[in-house]
Backbone bond lengths (Angstrom), bond angles and torsions (degrees), N, CA, C in turn:
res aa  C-N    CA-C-N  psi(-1)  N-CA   C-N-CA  omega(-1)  CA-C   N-CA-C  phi
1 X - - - 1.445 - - 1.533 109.55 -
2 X 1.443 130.65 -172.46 1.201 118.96 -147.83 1.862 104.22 -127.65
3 X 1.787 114.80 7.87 1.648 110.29 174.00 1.199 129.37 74.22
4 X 1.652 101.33 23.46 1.660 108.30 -178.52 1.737 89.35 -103.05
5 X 0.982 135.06 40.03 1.654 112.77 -160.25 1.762 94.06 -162.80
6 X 1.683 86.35 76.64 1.882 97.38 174.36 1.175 97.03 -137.92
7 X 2.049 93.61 159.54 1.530 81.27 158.42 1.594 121.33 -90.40
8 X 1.571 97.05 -170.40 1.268 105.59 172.71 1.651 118.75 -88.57
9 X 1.166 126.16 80.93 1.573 142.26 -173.80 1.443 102.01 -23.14
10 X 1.277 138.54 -73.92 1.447 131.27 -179.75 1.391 129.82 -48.11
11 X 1.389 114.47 -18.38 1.727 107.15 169.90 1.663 99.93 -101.95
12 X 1.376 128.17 15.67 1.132 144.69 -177.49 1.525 91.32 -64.16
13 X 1.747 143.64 130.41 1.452 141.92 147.23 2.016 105.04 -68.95
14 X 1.370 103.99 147.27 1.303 98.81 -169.47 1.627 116.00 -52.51
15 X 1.354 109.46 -29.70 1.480 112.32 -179.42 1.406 114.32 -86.81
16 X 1.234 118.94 -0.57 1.503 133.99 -178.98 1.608 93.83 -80.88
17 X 1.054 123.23 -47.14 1.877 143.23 -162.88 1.136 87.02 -58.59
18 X 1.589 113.31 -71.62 1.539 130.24 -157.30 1.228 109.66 -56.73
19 X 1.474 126.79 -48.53 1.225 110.90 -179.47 1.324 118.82 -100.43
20 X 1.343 121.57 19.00 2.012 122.26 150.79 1.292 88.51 -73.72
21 X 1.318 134.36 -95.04 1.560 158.85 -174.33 2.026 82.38 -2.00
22 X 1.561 110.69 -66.59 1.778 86.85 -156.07 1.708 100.63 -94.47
23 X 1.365 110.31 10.42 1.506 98.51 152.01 1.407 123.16 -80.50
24 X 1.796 102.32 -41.33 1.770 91.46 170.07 1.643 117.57 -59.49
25 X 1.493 117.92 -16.06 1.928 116.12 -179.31 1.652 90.21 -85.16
26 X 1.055 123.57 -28.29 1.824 100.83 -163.87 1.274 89.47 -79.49
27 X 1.671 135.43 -49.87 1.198 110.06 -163.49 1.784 124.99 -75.03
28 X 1.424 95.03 -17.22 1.876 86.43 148.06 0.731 165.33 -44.37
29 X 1.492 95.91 -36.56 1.409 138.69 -159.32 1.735 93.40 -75.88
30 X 1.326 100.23 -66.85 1.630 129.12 -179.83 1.647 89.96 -64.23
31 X 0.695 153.21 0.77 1.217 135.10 -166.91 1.952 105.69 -116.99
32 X 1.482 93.44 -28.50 1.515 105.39 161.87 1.845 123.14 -96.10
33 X 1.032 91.99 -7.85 1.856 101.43 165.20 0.886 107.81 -119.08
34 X 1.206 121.08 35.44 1.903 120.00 162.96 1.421 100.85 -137.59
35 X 1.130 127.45 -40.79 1.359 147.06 -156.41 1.810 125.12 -92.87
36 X 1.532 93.80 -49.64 1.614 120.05 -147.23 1.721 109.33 97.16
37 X 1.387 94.60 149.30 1.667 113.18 165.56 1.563 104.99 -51.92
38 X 1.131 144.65 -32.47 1.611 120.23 -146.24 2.137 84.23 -110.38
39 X 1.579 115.70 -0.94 1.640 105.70 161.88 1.779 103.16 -75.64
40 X 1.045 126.06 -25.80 1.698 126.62 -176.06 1.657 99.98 -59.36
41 X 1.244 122.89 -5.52 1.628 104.53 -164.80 1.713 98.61 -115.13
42 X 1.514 106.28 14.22 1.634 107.02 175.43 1.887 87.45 -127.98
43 X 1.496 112.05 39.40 1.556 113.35 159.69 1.254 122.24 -66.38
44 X 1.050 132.64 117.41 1.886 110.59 175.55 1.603 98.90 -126.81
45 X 1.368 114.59 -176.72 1.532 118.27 178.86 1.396 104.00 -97.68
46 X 1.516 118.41 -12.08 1.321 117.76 154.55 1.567 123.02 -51.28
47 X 1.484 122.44 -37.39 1.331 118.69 -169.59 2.035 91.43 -79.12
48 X 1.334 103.90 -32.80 1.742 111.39 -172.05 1.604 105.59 -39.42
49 X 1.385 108.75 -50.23 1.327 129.95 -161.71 1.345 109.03 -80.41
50 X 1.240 126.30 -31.98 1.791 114.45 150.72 1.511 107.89 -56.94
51 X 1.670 128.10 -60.38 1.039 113.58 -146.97 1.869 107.99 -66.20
52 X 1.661 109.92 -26.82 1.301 122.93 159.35 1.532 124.28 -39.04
53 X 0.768 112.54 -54.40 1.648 142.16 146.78 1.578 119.44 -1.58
54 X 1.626 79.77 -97.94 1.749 105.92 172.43 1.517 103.17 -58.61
55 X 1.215 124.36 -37.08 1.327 111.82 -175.10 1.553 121.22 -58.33
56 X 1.593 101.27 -55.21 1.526 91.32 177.41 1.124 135.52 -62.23
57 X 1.567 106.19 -33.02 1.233 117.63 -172.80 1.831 111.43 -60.38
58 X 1.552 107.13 -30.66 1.350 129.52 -179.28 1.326 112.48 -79.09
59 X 1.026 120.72 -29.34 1.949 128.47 -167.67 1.339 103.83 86.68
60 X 0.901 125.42 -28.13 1.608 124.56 175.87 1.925 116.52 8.41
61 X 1.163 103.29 115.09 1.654 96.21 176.20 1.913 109.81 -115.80
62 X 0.600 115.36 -176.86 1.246 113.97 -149.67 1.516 111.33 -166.79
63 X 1.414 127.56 137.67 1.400 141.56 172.44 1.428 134.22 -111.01
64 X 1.677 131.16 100.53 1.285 128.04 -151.25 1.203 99.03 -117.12
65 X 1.247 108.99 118.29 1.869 137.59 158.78 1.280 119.51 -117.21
66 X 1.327 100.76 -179.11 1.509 107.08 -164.77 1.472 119.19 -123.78
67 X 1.141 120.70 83.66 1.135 143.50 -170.60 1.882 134.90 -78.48
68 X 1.178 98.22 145.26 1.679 91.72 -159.69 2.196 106.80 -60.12
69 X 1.269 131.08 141.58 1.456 131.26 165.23 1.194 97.87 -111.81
70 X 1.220 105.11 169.34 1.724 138.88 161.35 1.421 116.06 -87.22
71 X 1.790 116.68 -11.82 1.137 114.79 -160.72 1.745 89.85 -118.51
72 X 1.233 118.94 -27.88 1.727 116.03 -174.72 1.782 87.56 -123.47
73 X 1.608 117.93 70.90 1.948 91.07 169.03 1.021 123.64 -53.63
74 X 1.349 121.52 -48.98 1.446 134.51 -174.85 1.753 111.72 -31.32
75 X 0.960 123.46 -73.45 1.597 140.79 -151.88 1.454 83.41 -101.20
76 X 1.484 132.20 -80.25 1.010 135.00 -158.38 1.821 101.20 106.08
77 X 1.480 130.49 175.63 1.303 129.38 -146.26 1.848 95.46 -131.49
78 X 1.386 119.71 125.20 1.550 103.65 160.07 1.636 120.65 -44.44
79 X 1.289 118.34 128.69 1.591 96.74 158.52 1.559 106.39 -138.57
80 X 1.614 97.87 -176.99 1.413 99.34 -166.20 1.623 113.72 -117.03
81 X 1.248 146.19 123.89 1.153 154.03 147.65 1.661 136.64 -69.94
82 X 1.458 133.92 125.09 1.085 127.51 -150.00 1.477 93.00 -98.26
83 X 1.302 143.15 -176.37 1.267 159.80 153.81 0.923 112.23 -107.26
84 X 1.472 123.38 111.00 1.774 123.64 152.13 1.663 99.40 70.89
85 X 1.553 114.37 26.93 1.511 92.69 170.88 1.243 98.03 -157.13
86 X 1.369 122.34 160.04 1.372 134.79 -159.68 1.319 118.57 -114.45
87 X 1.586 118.67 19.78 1.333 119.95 155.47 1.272 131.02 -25.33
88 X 1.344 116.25 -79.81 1.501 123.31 172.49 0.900 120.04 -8.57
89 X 1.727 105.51 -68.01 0.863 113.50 -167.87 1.584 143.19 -111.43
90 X 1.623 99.54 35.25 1.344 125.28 142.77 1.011 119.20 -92.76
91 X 1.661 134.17 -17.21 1.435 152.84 163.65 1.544 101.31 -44.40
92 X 1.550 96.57 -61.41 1.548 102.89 179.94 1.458 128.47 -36.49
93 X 1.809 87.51 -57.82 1.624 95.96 -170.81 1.784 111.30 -73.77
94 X 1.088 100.29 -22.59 1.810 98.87 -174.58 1.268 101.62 -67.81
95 X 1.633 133.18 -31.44 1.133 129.43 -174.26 2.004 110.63 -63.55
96 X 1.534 74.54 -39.46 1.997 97.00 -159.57 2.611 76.44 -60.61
97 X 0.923 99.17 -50.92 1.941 87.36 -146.81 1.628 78.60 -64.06
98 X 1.447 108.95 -59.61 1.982 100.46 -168.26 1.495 93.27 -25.22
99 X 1.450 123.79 -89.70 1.142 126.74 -160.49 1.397 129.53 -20.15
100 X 1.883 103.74 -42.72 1.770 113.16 -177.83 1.456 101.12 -87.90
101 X 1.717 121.29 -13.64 1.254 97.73 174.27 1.715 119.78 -77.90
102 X 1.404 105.81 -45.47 1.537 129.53 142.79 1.505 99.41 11.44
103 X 1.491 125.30 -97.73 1.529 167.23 128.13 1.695 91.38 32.94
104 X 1.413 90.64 -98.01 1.296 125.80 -164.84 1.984 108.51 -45.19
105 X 1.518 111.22 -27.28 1.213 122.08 -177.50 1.605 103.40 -89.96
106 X 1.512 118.04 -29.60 1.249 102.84 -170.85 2.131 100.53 -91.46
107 X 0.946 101.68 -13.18 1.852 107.26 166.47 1.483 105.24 -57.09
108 X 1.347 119.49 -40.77 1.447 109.11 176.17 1.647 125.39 -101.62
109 X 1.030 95.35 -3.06 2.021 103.08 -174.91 1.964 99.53 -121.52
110 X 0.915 121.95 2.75 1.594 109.46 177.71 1.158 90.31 -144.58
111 X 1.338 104.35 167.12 1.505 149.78 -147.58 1.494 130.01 -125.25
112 X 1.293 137.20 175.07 1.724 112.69 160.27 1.462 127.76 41.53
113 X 1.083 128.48 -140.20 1.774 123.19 -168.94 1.311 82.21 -75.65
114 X 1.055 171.74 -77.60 1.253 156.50 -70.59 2.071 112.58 -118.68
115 X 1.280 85.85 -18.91 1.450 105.14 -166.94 1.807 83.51 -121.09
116 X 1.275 142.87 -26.66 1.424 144.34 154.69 1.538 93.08 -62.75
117 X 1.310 159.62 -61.00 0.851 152.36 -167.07 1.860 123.96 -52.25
118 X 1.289 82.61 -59.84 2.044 113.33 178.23 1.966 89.01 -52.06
119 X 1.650 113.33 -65.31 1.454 109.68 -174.56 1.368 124.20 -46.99
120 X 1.587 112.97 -33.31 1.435 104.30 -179.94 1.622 108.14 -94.59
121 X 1.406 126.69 -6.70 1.074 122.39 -164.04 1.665 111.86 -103.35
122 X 1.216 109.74 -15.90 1.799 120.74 -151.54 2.140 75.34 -86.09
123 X 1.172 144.37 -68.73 1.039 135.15 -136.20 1.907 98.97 -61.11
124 X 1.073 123.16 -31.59 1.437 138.42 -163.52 1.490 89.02 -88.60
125 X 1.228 155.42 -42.71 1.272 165.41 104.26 1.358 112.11 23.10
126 X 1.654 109.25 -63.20 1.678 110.99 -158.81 1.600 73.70 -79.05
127 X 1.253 137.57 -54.89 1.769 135.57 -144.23 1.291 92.97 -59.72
128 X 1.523 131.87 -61.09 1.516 141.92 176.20 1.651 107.69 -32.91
129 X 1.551 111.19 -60.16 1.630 120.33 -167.51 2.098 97.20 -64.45
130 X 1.474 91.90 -29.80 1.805 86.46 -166.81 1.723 109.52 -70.99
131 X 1.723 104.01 -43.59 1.270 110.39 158.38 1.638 135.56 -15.17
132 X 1.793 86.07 -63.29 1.143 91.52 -165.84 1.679 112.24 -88.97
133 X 0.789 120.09 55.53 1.819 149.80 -175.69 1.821 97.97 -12.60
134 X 1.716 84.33 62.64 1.728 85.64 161.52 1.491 122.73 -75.99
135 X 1.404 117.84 158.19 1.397 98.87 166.05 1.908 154.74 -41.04
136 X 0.518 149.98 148.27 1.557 124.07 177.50 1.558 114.19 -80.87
137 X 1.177 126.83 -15.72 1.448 120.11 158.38 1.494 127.44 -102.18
138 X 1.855 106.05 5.93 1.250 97.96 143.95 1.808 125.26 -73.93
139 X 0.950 78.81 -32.32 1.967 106.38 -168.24 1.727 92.28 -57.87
140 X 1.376 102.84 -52.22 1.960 98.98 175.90 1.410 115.41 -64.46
141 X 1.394 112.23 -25.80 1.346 90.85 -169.63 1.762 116.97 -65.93
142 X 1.772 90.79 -53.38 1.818 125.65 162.05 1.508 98.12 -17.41
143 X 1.305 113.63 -71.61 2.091 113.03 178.21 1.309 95.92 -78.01
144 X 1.499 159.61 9.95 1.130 88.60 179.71 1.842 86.24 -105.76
145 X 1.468 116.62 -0.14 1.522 115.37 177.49 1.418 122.29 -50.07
146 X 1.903 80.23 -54.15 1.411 98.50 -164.23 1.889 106.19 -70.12
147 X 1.484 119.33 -26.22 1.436 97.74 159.25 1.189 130.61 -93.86
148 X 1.657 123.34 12.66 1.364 114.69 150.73 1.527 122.35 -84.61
149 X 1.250 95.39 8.10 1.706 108.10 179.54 1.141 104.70 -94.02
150 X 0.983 116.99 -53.01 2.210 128.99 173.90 1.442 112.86 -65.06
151 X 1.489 116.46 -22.60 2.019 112.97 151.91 0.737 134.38 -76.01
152 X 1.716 110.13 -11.36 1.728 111.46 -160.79 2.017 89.26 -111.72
153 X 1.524 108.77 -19.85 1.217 103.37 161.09 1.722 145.13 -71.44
154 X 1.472 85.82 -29.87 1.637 104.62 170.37 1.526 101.56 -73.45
155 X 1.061 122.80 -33.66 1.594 117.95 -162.41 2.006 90.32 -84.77
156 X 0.927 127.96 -15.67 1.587 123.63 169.03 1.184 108.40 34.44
157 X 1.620 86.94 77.18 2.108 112.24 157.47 1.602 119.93 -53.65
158 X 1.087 101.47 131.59 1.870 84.27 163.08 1.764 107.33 -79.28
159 X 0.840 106.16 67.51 1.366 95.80 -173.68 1.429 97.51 -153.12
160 X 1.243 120.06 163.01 1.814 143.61 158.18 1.112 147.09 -86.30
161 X 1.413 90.87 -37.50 1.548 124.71 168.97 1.628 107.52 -55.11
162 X 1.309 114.61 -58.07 1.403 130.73 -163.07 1.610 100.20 -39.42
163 X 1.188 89.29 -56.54 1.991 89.75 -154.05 1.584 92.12 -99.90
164 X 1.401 122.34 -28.27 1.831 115.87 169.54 1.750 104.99 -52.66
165 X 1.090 130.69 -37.22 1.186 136.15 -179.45 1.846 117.71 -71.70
166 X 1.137 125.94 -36.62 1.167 139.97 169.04 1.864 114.12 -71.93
167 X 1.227 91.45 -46.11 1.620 96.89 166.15 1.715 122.68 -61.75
168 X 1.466 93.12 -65.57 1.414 90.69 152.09 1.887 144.11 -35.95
169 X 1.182 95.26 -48.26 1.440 115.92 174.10 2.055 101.30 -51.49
170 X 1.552 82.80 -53.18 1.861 76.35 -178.99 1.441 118.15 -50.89
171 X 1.396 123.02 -51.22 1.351 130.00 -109.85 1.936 67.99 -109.88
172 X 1.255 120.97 -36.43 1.234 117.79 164.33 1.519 128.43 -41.87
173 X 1.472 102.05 -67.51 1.382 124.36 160.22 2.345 122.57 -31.61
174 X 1.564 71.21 -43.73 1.979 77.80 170.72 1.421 121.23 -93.20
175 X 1.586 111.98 0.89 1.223 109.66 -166.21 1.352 118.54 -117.33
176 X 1.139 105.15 0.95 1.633 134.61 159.52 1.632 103.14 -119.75
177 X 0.970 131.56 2.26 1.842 118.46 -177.79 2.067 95.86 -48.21
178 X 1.108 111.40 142.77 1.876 113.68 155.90 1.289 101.91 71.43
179 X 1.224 143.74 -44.31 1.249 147.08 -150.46 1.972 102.07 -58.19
180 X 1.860 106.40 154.88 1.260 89.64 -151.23 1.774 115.89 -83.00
181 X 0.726 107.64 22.84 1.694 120.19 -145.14 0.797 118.62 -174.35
182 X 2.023 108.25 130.75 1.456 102.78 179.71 1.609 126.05 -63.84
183 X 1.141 109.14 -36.89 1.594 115.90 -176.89 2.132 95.85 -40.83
184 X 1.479 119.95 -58.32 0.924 140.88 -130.96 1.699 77.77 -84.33
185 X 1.383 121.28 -44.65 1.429 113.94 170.56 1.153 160.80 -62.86
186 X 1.998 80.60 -30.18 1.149 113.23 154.42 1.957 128.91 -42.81
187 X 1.386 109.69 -59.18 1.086 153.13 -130.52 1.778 79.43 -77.80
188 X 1.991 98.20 -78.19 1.405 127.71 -173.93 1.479 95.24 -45.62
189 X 1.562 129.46 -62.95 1.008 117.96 -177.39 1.391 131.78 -42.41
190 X 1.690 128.91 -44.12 1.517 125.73 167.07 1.360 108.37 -76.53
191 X 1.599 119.26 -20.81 1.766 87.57 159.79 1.402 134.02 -72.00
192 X 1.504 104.32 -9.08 1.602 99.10 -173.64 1.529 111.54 -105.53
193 X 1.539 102.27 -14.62 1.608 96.70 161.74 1.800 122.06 -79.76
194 X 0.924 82.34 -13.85 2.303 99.24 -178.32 1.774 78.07 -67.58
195 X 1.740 107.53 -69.45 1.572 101.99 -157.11 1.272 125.01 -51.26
196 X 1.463 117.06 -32.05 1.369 143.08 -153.40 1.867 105.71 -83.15
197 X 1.432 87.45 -48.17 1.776 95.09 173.06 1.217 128.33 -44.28
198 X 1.928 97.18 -53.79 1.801 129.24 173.88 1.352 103.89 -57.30
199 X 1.138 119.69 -54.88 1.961 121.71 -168.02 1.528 97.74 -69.57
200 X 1.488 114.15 -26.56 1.801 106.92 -171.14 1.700 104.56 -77.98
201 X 1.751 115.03 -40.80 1.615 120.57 -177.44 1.309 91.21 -81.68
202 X 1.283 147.60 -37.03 1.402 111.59 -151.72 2.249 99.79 -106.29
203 X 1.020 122.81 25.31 1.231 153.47 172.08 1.515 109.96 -89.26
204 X 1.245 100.40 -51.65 1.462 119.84 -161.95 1.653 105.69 -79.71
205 X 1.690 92.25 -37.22 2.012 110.81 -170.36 1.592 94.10 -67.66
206 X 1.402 98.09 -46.08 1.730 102.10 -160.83 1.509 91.82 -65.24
207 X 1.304 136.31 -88.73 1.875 141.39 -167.68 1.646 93.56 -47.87
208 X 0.953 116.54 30.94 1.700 99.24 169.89 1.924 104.49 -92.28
209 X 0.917 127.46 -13.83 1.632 118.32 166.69 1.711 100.79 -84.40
210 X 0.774 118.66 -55.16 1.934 106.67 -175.57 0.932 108.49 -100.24
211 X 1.311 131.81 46.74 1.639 143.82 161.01 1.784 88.99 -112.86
212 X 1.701 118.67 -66.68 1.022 126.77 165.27 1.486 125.37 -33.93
213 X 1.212 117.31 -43.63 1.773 114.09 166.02 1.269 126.45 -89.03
214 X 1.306 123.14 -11.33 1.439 138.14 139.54 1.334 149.17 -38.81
215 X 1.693 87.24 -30.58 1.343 106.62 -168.66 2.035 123.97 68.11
216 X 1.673 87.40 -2.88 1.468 77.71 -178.10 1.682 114.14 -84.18
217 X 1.503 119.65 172.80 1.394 125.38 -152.93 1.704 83.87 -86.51
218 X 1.424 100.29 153.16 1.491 113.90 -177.10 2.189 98.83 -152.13
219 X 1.199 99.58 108.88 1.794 93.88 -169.27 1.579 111.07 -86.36
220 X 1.988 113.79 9.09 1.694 101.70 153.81 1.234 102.98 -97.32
221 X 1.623 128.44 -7.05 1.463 110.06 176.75 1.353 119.39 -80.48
222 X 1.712 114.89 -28.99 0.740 133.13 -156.01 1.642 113.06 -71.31
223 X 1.418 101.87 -23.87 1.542 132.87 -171.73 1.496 105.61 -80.75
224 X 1.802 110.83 -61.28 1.463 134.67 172.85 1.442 125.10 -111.62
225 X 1.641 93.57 50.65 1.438 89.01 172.23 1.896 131.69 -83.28
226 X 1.724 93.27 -5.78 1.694 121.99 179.80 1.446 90.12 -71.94
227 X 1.241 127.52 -25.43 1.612 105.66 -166.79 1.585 85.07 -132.54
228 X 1.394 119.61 80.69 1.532 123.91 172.24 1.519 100.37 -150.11
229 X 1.289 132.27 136.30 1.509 107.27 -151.95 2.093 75.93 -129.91
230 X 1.795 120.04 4.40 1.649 103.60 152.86 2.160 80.72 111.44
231 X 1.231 114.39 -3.41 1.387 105.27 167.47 1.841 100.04 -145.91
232 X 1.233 129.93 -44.76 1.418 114.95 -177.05 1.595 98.18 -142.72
233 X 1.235 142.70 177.07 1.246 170.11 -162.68 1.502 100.62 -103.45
234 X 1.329 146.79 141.65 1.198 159.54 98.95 0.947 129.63 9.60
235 X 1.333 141.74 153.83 1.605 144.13 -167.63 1.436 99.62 -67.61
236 X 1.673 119.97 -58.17 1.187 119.04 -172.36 1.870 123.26 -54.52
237 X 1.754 94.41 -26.01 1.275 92.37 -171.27 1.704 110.37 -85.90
238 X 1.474 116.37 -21.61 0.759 122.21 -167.86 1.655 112.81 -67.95
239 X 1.527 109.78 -64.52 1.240 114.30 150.15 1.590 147.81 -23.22
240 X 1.438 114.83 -34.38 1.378 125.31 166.38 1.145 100.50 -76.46
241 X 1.663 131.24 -32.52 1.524 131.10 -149.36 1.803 76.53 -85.37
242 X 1.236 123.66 -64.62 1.849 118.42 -149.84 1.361 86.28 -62.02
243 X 1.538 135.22 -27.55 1.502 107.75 -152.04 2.043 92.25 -90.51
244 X 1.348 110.64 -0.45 1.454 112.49 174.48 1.308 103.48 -74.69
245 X 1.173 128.34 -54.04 1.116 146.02 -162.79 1.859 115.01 -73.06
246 X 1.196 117.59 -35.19 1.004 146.57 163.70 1.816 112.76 -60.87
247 X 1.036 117.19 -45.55 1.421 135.30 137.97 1.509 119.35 -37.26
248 X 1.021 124.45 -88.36 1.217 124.28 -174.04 1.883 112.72 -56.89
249 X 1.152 111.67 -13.86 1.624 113.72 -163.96 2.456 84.82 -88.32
250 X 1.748 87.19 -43.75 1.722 76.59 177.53 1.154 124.22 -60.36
251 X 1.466 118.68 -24.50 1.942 113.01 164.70 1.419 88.00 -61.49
252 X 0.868 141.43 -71.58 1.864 120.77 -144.94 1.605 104.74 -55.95
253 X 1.078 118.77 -46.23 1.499 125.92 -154.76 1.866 86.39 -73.84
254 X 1.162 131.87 -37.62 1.596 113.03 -164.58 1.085 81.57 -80.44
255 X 1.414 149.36 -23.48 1.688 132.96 -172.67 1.774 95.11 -79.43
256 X 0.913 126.04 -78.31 1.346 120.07 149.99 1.654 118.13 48.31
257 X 1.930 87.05 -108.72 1.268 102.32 162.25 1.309 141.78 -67.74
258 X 1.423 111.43 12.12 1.863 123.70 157.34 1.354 112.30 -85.91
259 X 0.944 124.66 22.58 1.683 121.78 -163.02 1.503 69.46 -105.69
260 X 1.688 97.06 173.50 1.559 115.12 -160.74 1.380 86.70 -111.98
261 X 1.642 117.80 155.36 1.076 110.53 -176.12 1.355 111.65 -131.16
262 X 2.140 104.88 7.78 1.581 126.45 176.53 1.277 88.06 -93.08
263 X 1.304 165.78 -37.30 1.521 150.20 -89.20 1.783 84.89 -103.05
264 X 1.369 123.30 -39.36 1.080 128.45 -162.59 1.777 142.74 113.59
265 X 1.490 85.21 14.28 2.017 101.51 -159.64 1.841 73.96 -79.30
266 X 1.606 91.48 -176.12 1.479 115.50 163.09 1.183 109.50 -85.04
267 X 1.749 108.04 135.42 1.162 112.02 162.93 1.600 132.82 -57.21
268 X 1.263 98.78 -31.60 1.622 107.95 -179.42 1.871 91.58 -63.34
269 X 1.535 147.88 -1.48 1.220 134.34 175.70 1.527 96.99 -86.95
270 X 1.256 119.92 -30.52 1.588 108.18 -166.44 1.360 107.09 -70.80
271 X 1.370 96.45 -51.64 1.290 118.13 -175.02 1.533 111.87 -34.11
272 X 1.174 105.20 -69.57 1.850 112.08 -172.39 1.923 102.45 -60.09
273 X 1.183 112.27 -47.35 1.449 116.98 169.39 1.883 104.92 -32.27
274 X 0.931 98.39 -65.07 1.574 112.24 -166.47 1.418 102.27 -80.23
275 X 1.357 136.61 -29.49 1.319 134.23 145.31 1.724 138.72 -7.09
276 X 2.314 84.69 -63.23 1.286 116.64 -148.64 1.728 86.68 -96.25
277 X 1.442 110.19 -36.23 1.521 107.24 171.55 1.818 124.28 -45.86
278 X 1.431 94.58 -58.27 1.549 104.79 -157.69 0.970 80.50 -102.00
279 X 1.542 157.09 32.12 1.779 128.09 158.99 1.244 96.54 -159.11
280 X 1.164 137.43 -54.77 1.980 141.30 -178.80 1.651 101.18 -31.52
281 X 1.827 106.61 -67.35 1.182 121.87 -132.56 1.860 78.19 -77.93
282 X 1.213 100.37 -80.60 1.293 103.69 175.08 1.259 142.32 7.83
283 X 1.334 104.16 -41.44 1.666 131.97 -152.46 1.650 85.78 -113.47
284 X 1.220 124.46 -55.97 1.557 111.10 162.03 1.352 147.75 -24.87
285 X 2.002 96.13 -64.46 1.638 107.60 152.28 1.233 107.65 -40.27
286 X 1.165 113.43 -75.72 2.324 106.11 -152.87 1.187 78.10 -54.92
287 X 1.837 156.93 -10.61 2.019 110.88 -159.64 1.410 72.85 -104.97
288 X 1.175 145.29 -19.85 1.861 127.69 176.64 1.171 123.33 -80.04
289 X 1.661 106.27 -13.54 1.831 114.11 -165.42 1.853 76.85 -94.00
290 X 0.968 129.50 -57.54 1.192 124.41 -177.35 1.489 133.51 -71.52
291 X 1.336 122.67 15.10 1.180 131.09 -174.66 1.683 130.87 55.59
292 X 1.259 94.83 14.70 1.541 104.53 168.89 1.291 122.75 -87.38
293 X 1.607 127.36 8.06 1.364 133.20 -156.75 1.858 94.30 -137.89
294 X 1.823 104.84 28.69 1.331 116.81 169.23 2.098 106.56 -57.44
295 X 1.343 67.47 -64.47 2.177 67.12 -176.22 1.285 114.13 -68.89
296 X 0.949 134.01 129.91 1.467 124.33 -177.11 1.337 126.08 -115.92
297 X 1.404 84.25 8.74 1.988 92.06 146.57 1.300 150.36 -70.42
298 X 1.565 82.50 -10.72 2.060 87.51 174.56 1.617 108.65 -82.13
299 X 1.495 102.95 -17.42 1.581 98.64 -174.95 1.416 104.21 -85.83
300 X 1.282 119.21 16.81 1.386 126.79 173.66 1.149 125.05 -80.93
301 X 1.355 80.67 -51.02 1.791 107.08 -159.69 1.934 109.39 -64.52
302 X 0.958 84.02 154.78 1.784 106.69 -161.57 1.722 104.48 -112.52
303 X 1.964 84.95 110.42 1.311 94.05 179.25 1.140 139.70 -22.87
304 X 1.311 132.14 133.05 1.642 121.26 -172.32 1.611 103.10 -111.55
């Protein structure tokens, strides 16, 4: 996934910290004993925020110790363990297919290192995605989005909607996959199409200067390219874009607050959920509408 989908660390409560921090180590953890070590390096807090997700909506409880890394020997890292439920490690596998779909899309739409990159990388990819023994009609759904997403891109809509809607559709589709109940599917499902929309426009806001010198298709430039001056967007454009975006984040949040709050999960899961809604995501848009969300390694990087 693409690192627009954190929280905001300072309205974080200290035990709120602690237990994101050893949910992002458990699902690593699982993500390298399900996967292999070299699936841990396509971790994002995007995949965190499904498994956050499914949890509440599930009750999911969970056990945090402190366990030996490769990356902290010394101390070793809190992490988190689920009970009797298999989050993780559908966490895992959604990461493992995103990733080969990822791959497999940039083999046909890029060029130069980038499409040299996808070739040497996609085969280690499919072995990782096969590993991780997703379903086969999850696995169809994963292709068949992601190539109605890569038709509706070649055909270069002036529009946002087009392909924000298809993205969405996925991220929907994974965010209710199995879950036991419709209510419960319901629910997951408009949060992951709210999220999916936001990560698809504000993706699009951020690569809008080297999409633009590329020549490749970009559907917020494509919309506001009169008010794009070839490095950032305009007040006017900027503004329609957050209040789009701002939009799509309010479907998640009314799904949100239907989650049960007797079922029995941890509160510290709602909490960061509702965190990452009204302050994470947020705080993302303005650093992409504003061109501060050029490197996109800080949205990587793992809380310290």
């Amino acid at each position: 996934m693409f690192g627009y989908v954190k929280a905001h660390n300072p309205e974080l409560k200290v035990r709120e910290s602690d237990y994101y921090r050893a949910f992002y180590c458990g699902l690593c953890r699982t993500m390298k004993s399900r996967c292999g070590f070299s699936s841990t390096l396509t971790l994002s807090y995007d995949i965190v925020f499904l498994a956050l997700v499914r949890t509440a909506i599930t009750g999911a409880r969970g056990n945090i110790k402190r366990m030996r890394c490769p990356m902290h020997p010394v101390r070793g890292r809190l992490a988190l363990t689920l009970v009797d439920s298999d989050i993780l490690d559908y966490c895992a596998g959604v990461a493992a297919l995103l990733t080969e779909g990822k791959l497999e899309d940039d083999m046909l739409d890029e060029r130069g290192v980038r499409r040299l990159r996808a070739r040497l990388l996609l085969p280690a990819a499919r072995r990782v995605s096969k590993r991780a023994g997703c379903g086969d009609d999850l696995r169809d759904t994963v292709r068949r989005y992601l190539s109605e997403l890569n038709d509706t891109e070649n055909s270069r809509p002036e529009s946002v909607d087009a392909c924000a809607d298809i993205f969405g559709g996925l991220l929907g589709e994974i965010f209710a996959y199995g879950l036991p109940c419709e209510r419960s599917r319901r629910i997951a499902y408009e949060i992951g199409r709210g999220a999916g929309r936001f990560i698809y426009v504000a993706d699009a806001a951020n690569d809008a200067a080297e999409d633009a010198a590329a020549g490749r298709y970009n559907p917020v430039l494509s919309v506001w390219h009169d008010h794009f001056d070839g490095v950032m967007f305009d007040d006017h454009a900027k503004d329609a874009t957050m209040t789009a975006l701002q939009l799509d984040l309010s479907v998640a949040a009314t799904a949100v607050e239907l989650i049960d709050t007797q079922n029995g999960a941890p509160p510290e899961a709602l909490s960061i959920i509702k965190n990452i809604i009204y302050l994470g995501m947020p705080a993302a848009a303005k650093a992409a509408l504003s061109g501060k969300a050029k490197n996109k390694r800080w949205r990587q990087k793992q809380i310290s």
